[in-house]
C-alpha positions in Angstrom: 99.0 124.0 92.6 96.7 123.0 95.7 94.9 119.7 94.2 92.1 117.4 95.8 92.0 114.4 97.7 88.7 111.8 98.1 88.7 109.5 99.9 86.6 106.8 99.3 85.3 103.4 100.7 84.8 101.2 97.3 86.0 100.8 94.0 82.4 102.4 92.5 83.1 105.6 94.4 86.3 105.7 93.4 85.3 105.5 89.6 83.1 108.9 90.5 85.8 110.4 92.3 88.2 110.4 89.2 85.3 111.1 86.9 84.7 114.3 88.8 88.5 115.1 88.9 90.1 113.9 91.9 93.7 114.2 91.9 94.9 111.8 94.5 92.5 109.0 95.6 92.4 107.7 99.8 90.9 104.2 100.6 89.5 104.5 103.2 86.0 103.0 105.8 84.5 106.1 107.9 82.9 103.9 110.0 85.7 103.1 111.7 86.6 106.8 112.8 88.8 109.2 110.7 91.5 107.0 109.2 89.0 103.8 109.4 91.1 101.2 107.7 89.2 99.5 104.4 89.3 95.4 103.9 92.0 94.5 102.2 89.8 93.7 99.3 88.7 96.7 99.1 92.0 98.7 98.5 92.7 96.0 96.3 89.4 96.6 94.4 90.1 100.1 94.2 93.5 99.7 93.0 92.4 97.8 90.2 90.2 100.8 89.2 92.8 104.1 89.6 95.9 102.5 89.3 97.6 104.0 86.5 95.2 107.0 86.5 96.2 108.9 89.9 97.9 108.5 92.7 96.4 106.3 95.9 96.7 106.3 99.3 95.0 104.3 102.2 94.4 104.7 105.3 95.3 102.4 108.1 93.8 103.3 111.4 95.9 104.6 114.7 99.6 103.5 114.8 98.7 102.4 118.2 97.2 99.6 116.7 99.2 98.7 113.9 101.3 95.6 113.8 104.5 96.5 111.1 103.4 93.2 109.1 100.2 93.8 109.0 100.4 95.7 105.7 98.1 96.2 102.8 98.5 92.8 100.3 99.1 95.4 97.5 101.0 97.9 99.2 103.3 97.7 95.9 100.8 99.0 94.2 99.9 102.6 96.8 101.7 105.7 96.9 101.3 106.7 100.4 99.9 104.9 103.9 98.8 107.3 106.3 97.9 106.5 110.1 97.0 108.4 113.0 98.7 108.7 116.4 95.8 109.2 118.8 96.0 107.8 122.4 99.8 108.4 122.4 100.1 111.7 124.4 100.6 110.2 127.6 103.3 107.3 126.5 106.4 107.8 126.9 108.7 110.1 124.8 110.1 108.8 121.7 107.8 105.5 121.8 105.8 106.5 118.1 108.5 108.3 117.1 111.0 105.4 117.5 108.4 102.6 116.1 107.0 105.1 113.2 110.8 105.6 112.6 111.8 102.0 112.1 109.0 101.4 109.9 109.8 104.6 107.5 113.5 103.2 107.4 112.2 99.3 106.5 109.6 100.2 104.1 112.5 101.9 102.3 114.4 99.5 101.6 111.5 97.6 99.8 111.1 98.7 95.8 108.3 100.0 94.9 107.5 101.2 98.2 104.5 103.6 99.5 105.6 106.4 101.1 104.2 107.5 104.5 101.8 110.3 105.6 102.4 111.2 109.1 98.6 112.4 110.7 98.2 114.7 113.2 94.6 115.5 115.0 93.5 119.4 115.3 91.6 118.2 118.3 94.3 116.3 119.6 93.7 116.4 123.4 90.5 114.8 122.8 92.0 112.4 120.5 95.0 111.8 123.3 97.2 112.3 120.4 100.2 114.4 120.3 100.0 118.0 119.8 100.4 119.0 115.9 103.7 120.7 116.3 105.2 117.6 117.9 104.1 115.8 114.8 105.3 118.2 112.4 108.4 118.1 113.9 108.7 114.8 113.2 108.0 114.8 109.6 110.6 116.9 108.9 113.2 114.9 110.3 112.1 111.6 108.7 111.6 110.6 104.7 107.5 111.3 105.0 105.6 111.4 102.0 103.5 114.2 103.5 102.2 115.7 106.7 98.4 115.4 106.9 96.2 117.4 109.7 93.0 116.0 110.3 90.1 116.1 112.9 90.0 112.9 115.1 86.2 113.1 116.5 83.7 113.7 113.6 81.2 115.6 115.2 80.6 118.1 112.7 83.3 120.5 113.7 86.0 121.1 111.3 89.5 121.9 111.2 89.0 125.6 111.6 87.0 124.6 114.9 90.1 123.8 116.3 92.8 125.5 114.9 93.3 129.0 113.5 94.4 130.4 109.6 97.8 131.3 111.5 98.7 127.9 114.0 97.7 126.3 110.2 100.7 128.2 108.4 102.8 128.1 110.9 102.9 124.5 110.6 103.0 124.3 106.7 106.1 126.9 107.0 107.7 124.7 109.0 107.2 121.7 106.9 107.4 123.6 103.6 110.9 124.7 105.1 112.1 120.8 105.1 110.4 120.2 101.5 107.6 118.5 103.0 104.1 118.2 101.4 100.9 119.3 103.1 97.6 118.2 103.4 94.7 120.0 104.9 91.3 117.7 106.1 89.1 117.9 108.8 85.2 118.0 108.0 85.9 120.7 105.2 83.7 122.2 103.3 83.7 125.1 100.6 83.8 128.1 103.1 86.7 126.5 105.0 88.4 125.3 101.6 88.2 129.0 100.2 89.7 130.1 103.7 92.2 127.7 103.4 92.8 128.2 99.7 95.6 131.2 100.4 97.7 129.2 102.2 98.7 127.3 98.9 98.8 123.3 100.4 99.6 120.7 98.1 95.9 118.8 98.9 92.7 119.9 100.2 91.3 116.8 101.5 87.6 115.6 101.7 85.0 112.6 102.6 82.1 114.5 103.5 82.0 117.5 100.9 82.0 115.2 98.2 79.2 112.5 99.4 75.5 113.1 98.8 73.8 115.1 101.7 77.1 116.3 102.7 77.1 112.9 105.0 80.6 110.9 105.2 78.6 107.7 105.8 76.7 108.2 102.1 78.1 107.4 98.8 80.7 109.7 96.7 78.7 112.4 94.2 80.7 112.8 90.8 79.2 116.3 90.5 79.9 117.3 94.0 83.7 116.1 93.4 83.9 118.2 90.0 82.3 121.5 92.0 84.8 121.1 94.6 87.6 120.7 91.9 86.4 123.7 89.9 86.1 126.1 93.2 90.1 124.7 93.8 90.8 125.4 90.5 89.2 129.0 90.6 90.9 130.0 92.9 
């Protein structure tokens, strides 16, 4: 069953996000782009608050910038870490894969250990990231937690913007072929989440949909999080 992700920036959202029924909850700062990192203190903050309750992720930036110990303080305490791979298109081949690699391998080795959510950019030659498929293949041939396809620039496009129903399930059939969860986000919103809705992905996941004014930059609404939940769940 296709669940929801919210991703939120503090530990007061996060208390309406699970209020409103959020399955998985994302730390995360949309200030600083898609996968804006959060403070340290802030994941830990909203650790404190879902731990126990559902599953959490965080996001961590680009893997461009990311130095391997440079880690969340309470990664023990996550379930995935997700980063992005934009300005990589032009390196060359193997360089993310190789690094990204070596990290999946070391973290684990580590118990209790976050599993990691491999993010490719719908707008990726904007994002000089590398093309979807590329990163799809990649997830299937590593221990990933899940394969997440996002929109680098918010600019009030969304996913379906930039890729169509049928590039979409091509690439969850190919990641659903090597037992590889999905997640769908990019600037969604209830028409594109009933579009998307068919395509059965483990997690439809929002910012925007589920803040007041529809703005990514304002707070989390509880009610907002429970219509989107119940429109999921309708379905």
């Amino acid at each position: 069953m296709t669940q929801l992700l919210v991703s939120v920036r503090s530990a007061t959202e996060a208390e309406a996000a699970l209020r409103g029924g959020a399955a998985l909850i994302d730390v995360k700062e949309p200030a600083y782009g898609s996968l804006g990192r959060a403070s340290d203190s802030v994941i830990a903050d909203v650790v404190r608050v879902a731990a126990g309750r559902r599953p959490i992720s965080a996001a961590l930036g680009e893997f461009v910038d990311t130095f391997a110990d440079n880690l969340p303080s309470c990664k023990e305490s996550l379930t995935y870490l997700k980063w992005g791979l934009s300005r990589y298109r032009d390196w060359k081949e193997g360089v993310w894969q190789d690094a990204l690699g070596c990290l999946i391998h070391d973290l684990a080795k580590q118990q209790p250990t976050p599993r990691i959510v491999v993010a490719a950019y719908a707008d990726w030659q904007r994002a000089e990231a590398p093309a979807p498929r590329t990163v799809c293949s990649f997830t299937t041939a590593y221990p990933v937690g899940a394969f997440l396809l996002d929109t680098w620039k918010k600019d009030g496009s969304t996913l379906l913007d930039w890729l169509s129903l049928q590039e979409i399930e091509q690439l969850q059939e190919c990641c659903r072929a090597a037992g590889v969860p999905v997640a769908w986000a990019g600037s969604l919103g209830p028409a594109e989440i009933r579009a998307l809705l068919p395509l059965r992905p483990d997690w439809i996941a929002v910012r925007g949909a589920a803040c007041k004014g529809r703005r990514r930059t304002s707070v989390i609404d509880e009610n907002k999080v429970r219509q989107l939940v119940a429109l999921i769940r309708s379905f």
